[in-house]
KOLPAFI-400844 format. One record per residue (C-alpha): y, x, z; residue in three letters. Coordinates in steps of 0.1 Angstrom, whole numbers, plus 5000, padded with zeros to 4 digits. Layout:
// residues N
YXZALA...
// end
This chain:
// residues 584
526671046933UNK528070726929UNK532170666940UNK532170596976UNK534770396991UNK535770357027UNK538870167043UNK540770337067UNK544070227092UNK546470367120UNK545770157149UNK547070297180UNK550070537191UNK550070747229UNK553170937236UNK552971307254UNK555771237283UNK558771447277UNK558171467243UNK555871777247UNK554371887213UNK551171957206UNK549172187196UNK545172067198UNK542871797205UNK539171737210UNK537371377210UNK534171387231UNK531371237209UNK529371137239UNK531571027265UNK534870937246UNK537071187270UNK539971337247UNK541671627251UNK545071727243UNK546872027245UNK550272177239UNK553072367249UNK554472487284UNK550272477296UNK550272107292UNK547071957290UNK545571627292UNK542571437297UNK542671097282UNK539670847273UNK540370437252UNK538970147275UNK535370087260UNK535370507259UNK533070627226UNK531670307215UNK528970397191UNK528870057184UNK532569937182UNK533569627173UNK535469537138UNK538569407160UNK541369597167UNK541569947194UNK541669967227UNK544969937244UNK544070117275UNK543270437289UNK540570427316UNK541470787322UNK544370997318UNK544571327345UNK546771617337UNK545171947344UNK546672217358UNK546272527353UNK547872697321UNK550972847320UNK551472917280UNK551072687252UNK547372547252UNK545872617218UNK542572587218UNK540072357236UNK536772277228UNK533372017245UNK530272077256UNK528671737253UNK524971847262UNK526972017296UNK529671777300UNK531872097304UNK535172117291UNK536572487276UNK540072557269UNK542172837265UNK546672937259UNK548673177239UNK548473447266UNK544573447263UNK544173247298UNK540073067293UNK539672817319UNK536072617318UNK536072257336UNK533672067350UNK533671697359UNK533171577398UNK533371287408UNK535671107378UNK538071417378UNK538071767360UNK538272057385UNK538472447376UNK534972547375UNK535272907357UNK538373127345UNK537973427323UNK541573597320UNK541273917291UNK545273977297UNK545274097262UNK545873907228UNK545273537223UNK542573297218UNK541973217182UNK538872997185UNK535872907205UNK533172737196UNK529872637216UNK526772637199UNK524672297190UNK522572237221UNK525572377244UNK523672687258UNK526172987242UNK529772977232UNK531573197214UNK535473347222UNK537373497194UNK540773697200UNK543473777173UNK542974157182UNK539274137169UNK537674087204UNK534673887204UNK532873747238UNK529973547236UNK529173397271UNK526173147284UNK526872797297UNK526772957333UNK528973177334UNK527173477320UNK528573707299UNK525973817274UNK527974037249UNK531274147237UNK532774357204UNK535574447191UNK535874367156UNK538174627133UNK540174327120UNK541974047131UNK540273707137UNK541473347129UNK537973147133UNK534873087141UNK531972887142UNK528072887148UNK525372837125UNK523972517130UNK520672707140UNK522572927162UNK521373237149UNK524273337130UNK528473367134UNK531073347106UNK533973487118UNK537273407092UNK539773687096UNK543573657090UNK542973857061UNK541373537042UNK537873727046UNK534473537059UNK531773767080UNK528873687087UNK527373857122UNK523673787136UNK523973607169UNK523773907188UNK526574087168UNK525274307149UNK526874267113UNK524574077085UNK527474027053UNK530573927035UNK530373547026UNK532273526990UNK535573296993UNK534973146954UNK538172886962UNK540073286961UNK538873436927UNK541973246907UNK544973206934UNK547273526934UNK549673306960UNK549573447000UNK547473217019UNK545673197051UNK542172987063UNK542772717084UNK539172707098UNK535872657091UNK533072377102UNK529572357099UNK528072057104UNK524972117126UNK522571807112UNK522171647147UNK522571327130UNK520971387101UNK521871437063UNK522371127037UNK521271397012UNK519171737018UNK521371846992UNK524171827006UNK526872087015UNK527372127056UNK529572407053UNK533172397045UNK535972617046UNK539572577042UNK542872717030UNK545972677037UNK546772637003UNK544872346999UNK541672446984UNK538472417001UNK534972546999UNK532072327004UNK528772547006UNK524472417016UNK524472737032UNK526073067036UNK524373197008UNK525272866984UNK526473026950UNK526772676938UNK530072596961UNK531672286959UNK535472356951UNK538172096956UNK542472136956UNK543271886976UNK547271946962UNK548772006995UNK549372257022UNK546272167042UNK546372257084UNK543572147097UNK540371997085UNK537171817103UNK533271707097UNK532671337108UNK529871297132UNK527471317111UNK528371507079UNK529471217053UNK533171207051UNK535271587057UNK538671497066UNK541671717056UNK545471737074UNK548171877059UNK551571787041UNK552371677009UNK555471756990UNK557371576963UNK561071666946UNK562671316927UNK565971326920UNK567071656937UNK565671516968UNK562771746986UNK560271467003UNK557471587027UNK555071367037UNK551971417061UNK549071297058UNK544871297059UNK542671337024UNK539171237033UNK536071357006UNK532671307005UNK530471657007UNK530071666967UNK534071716965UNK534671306957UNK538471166971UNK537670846990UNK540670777006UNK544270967020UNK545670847046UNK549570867051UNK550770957086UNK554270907104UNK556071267113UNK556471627101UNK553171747103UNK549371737117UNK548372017142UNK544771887147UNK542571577140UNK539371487158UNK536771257152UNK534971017174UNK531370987181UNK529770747156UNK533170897132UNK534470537133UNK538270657147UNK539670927142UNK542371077165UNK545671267153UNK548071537169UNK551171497151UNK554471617172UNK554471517208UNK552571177199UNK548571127194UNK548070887164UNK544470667162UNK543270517133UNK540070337122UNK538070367096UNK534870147076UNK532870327058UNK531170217031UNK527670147040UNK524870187022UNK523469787020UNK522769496997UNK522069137004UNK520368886979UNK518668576987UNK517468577023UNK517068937026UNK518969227037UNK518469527027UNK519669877047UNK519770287047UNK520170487071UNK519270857079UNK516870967108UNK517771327125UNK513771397121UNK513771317080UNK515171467054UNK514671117032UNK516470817039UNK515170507056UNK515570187038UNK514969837058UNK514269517041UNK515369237065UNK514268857056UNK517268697078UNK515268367076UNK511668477086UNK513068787104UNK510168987084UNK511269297080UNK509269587058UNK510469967057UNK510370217031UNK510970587031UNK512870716997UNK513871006985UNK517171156976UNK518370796978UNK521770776953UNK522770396957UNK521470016966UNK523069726945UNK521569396944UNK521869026927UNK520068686930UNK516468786936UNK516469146932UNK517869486943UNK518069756926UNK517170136942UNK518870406924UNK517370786936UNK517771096920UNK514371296905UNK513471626902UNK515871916898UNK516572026864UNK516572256837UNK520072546841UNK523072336832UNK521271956829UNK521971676849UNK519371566869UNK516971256861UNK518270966879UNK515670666886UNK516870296889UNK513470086904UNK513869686902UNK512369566940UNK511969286950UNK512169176989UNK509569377006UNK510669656985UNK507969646962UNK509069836929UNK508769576895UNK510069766869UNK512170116865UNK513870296842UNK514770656833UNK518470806823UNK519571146820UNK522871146835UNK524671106869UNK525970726873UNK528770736894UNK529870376892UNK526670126893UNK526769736893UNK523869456889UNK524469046877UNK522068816872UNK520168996841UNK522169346841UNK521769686854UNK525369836843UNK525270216853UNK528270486839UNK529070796846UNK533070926833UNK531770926796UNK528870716793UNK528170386797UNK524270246802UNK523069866804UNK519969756809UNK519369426807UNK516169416830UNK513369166832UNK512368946862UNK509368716869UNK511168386863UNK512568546827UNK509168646819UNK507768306824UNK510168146806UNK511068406776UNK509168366739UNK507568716738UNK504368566734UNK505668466702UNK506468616669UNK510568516675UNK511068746703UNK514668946701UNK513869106734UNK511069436739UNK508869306765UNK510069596790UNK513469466790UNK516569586762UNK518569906765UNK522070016752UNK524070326762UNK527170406745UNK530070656752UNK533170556771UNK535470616739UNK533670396714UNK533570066703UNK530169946705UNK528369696682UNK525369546680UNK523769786657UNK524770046672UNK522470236704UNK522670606706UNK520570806728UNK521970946760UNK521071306747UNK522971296716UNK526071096741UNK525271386765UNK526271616740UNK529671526731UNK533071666752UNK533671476778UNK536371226776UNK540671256780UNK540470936799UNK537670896820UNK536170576837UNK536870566873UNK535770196884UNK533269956873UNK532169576880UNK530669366859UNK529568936862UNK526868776841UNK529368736810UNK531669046814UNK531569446820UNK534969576830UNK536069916828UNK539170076845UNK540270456830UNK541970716842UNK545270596818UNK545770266837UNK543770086812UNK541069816819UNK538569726791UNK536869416793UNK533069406773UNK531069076768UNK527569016779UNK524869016768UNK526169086735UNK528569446743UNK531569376725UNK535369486736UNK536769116740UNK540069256756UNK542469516771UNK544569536798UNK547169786812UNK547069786852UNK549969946871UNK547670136902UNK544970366897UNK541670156909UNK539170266929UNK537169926936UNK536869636917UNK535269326918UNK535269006900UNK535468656913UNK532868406904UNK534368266872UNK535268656860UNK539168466854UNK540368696889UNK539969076894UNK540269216925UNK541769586929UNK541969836957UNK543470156948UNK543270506967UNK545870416991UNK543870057003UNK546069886988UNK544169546972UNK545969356943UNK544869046928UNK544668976889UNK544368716868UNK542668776839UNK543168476816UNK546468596799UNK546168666762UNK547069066763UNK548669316774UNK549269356817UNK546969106837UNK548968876854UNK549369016896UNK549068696914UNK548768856947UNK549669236962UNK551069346997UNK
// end
């Protein structure tokens, strides 16, 4: 899929009084409530004036707490809490295996149920999607699965010690992580189904330990059918992203740090990752904490660094817009904007979104003038970019032979949606951008131009003549990322396809109506003339982009790199470095 990107700040700091650290902390995606909870039984109730705010405002946090109540009732450090949003029921637990389930009366939380085993300590819990079961985990290998009201409706004790757990999104099935670094996976009335293969394993020899698992549960819907719900972490930094427990296709990643804690957002687009990062310069050992956020194929789209000595827990907010931090005795906010799935060209905006009920993706056309608007339903939906008069739909066709890429589709619409011309290429783009008379799509190797036909063009082009330069379906090029290409030259995307893949890949595109730049994996940015595909010049940049877009005139080239950081360039100096003209 194509580079995501997505912007993402600290915004607000709370203090625990006495400088109590902590240990956990749940965000309520319905309500807003947040819970907290650390050591000598404290445990805390808190929820941001405007509480979950599914549609927030771009402006700056909350300063206020509309509620913050203490609850009393633990004694050891509180390790564990957990919501029940369909319930409004609260479930947390301590270090001396004390379970204490609250219910809210009257704008307070009171005691409503206490389950004390006396034995061993709480490892997780985890309620299932509609709220009705929930599931208690000990380190000893006890297992208690209880109903919302009260009922116990089995127990077990597992030969083995437990570190996690987590319901199918269905609720039919368990996966219980062990300490031994092993994944079970138990029917949901606990008899024992299989082993789930840890594939992030097979080539680490080092100790490690899981740091938990998550399965997003689809209430929100998927952005892909295709796409991994299920992840699982190591401490070691390496994480497993799986469709299914079955999924022998596992997404791997190494996120290069000791990881802690790791979270879906809301609604299974972004996975964020805690954890600490370590550097040595100069004899000096520097550790610095912080969040990695990745898309479900594996992709990095942002880290966030994070004041302190480590992360203990993260949480996300309903509508995954904020996300909140337990780092020491302090709870850290930040915001985040994602980056939507939109276009706008001439009076018309045009939209995706997912539906819980579909497993396509909804696009709107909006005519902001006439306030028409047209829907249309697509399928495995890759990527909207648009310019002038038309947009451009980029989806992904039908699966593939063993070890091909799939067929990806880029349809020319015009404002109700209405499909005027596609084309066909046999490769993933990742980085996709349209001008004025270009379709520029690349992958890390390859790069593909397609320099499409509109109405107007035809009207006014000389194909009807004998002196026509241009096929009447529009002119193609594709050439790999390594070359120099010329005007004669045009290989086929097969015979591209076929080549090993490039030492210095492209990782950012963006392109105007007389240029195509190119930024590698070295630092170096390659500027191509249009129409004719020429190198015209090089640069050497001094960040790693991530984004890049050109102003108007292509003489300024805007640059955000991995850590947000944006950079201004000016791109009229002979050779050599671009000229920053403006950088934080």
């Amino acid at each position: 899929p194509p580079v995501a990107a997505m912007f993402i700040y600290l915004s607000k700091k709370i203090a625990i009084p006495n400088g109590v650290k902590l240990k956990t902390i749940s965000w309520n995606g319905v309500n807003g409530w947040v819970v907290c909870g650390g050591e000598s039984g404290l445990l805390k109730v808190l929820k941001l004036d405007g509480g979950a705010a599914p549609k927030p405002k771009a402006g700056p946090a909350p300063s206020n707490l509309s509620m913050n109540q203490t609850l009393e009732g633990h004694n050891g450090a509180v390790v564990c809490c957990c919501w029940n949003e369909s319930f409004r029921k609260l479930t947390t637990s301590d270090q001396h295996g004390l379970v204490i389930v609250w219910m809210l009366h009257k704008g307070m939380w009171f005691e409503e149920m206490i389950n004390n085993r006396n034995k061993s300590t709480v490892r997780g819990m985890k309620w299932t999607s509609d709220g009705q079961r929930i599931c208690i985990i000990y380190e000893d290998g006890a297992v208690i699965v209880g109903s919302v009201d009260g009922n116990r409706l089995w127990g077990k004790e597992l030969n083995t010690e437990l570190a996690h757990v987590d319901w199918s999104p269905d609720g039919r099935n368990i996966i219980f992580c062990t300490m031994q670094c092993e994944v079970h996976i138990y029917d949901s009335i606990g008899n024992f189904i299989s082993k789930m293969p840890l594939y992030c394993l097979e080539d680490s020899s080092a100790q490690t330990s899981l740091i938990g698992i998550d399965w997003y549960d689809g209430a929100e819907g998927l952005q892909d059918p295709e796409q991994p719900t299920l992840a699982i972490g190591l401490e070691n930094g390496r994480l497993q992203l799986m469709r299914d427990e079955l999924d022998e296709n596992a997404v791997l990643i190494d996120t290069g740090m000791t990881a802690s804690s790791m979270k879906w957002n809301t609604n299974g687009t972004v996975l964020a990752v805690a954890g600490n990062h370590v550097t040595i310069t100069s004899n000096e050992r520097r550790e610095l904490s912080m969040v990695q956020f990745y898309s479900p194929y594996g992709q990095h789209l942002r880290t966030l660094k994070v004041p302190g000595s480590g992360i203990s827990a993260l949480s996300w907010e309903g509508g995954s817009l904020r996300i909140a931090l337990a780092v020491e005795s302090h709870i850290y906010f930040a915001n985040i904007r994602p980056d939507y799935r939109w276009c706008f060209f001439g009076d018309t905006v045009v939209c995706a979104y997912s539906q819980p009920e579909r497993t396509d993706s909804t696009l709107l056309f909006w005519n902001t003038e006439t306030n028409e608007r047209a829907v249309k339903f697509v399928k495995q939906l890759v990527a909207i970019r648009a310019s002038t008069d038309n947009c451009v739909i980029v989806t992904k066709g039908d699966a593939p032979a063993e070890n091909q890429p799939a067929t990806h589709v880029l349809s020319l619409c015009n404002a109700i949606g209405c499909p005027l011309d596609s084309k066909y290429v046999d490769f993933e783009p990742e980085f996709i951008f349209v001008t004025e008379h270009h379709v520029c799509a690349a992958s890390a190797d390859l790069v593909y131009l397609w320099q499409y036909r509109t109405l107007m063009s035809k009207l006014t082009s000389v194909d009807a003549g004998t002196g026509s330069l241009r096929r009447k379906d529009g002119r193609e090029r594709c050439f790999h990322i390594d070359d120099k290409p010329t005007a004669a030259a045009n290989d086929s995307i097969i015979s591209l396809r076929a080549r090993p893949a490039s030492s210095d890949p492209a990782i950012a595109m963006t392109a105007s109506t007389t240029c195509l730049i190119i930024a590698r994996d070295s630092g170096k940015l390659v500027r191509y003339s249009l129409p004719h595909i020429s190198v015209e010049r090089e640069y050497t940049l001094s960040c790693r982009a991530q984004t890049m877009f050109l102003n108007c005139d292509s003489t300024k080239l805007g640059v955000i790199d991995a850590n947000g950081v944006l950079s201004l360039y000016d791109l009229t100096v002979p050779d050599g470095t671009p000229a920053e003209i403006a950088s934080p």
